[in-house]
Steps between C-alpha positions, in 0.01 A plus 500: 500500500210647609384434874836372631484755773741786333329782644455352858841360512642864298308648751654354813842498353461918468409522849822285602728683311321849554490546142193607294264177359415580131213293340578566116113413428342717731721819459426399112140533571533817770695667198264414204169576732349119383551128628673271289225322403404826352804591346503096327143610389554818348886447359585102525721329626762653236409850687507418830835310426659817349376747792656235790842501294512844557374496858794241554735711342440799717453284815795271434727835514384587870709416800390313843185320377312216482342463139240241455479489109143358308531122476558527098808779478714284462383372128700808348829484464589876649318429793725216600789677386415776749337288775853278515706781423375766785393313759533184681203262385300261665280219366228431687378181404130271580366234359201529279251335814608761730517817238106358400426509874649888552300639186194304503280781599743795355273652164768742448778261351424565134690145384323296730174601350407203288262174531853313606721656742690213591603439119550911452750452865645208343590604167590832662770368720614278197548791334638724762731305704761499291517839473473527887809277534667726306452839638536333824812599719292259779225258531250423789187270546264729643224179554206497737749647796536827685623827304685601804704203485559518126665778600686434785596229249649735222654733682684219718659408166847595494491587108221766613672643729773508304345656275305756716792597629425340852824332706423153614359607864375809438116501648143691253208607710 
């Protein structure tokens, strides 16, 4: 969902690891030269959707990084296919009070633009979560509580660092 802290928790997780922190969204917009409030303006949300699946599909084939896809990539199919496939992939999750509090003042959230945020969050997440649960290898609250120890949190899970590659004791910066 948006606002559940992927980019500041991706973003600490890459330094950990000492791997490269890729935010799909903003190397979408570095690439097209426009925000993506632009790009929903001048293409819709169809457009936008079929630029990030090939983003994802480029950045889901790179080694050693964080990825911190766009809130809705998961509504196609072949994005979850190649989320869950490539990668290990966790769910950040918030409730709808503390996601309102994180984007109240963000204007550059094209979804959350409407007379009712809280019923666009709500339906949103009605919508969404499933899908989440599904792509998901792992799920985390990420709440109203430090990003740092979010982390510390994940990567003390022994299915991540199973997954990473990372024996039991074995210490990240």
């Amino acid at each position: 969902m948006p606002g559940v802290g992927k980019s500041t928790v991706g973003r600490e997780m890459a330094r950990r690891l000492a791997w490269d922190f890729v935010d799909a969204d903003a190397e979408l917009e570095r690439r097209c030269g426009a925000s993506v409030l632009t790009i929903f303006e001048m293409e819709g949300e169809a457009g936008f959707r079929q630029r990030e699946a090939a983003m994802l599909d480029e950045l889901t084939q790179r080694a050693s990084i964080v990825l911190a896809s766009g809130g809705g990539a998961v509504l196609r199919a072949d994005n979850r296919a190649r989320l869950r496939e490539r990668g290990l992939v966790i769910y950040l999750r918030a409730t709808v009070d503390e996601i309102l509090r994180r984007t109240r003042n963000d204007r550059s959230r094209p979804l959350l633009q409407v007379a009712d945020p809280r019923g666009r969050l709500e339906q949103l997440l009605s919508e969404r979560a499933p899908l989440y649960e599904e792509v998901a290898h792992l799920s985390f609250d990420s709440g109203a509580g430090n990003p740092r120890r979010l982390v510390e949190r994940i990567l003390d899970c022994s299915a991540v660092r199973t997954a990473l590659g990372l024996s039991p004791g074995a210490s990240l910066q």
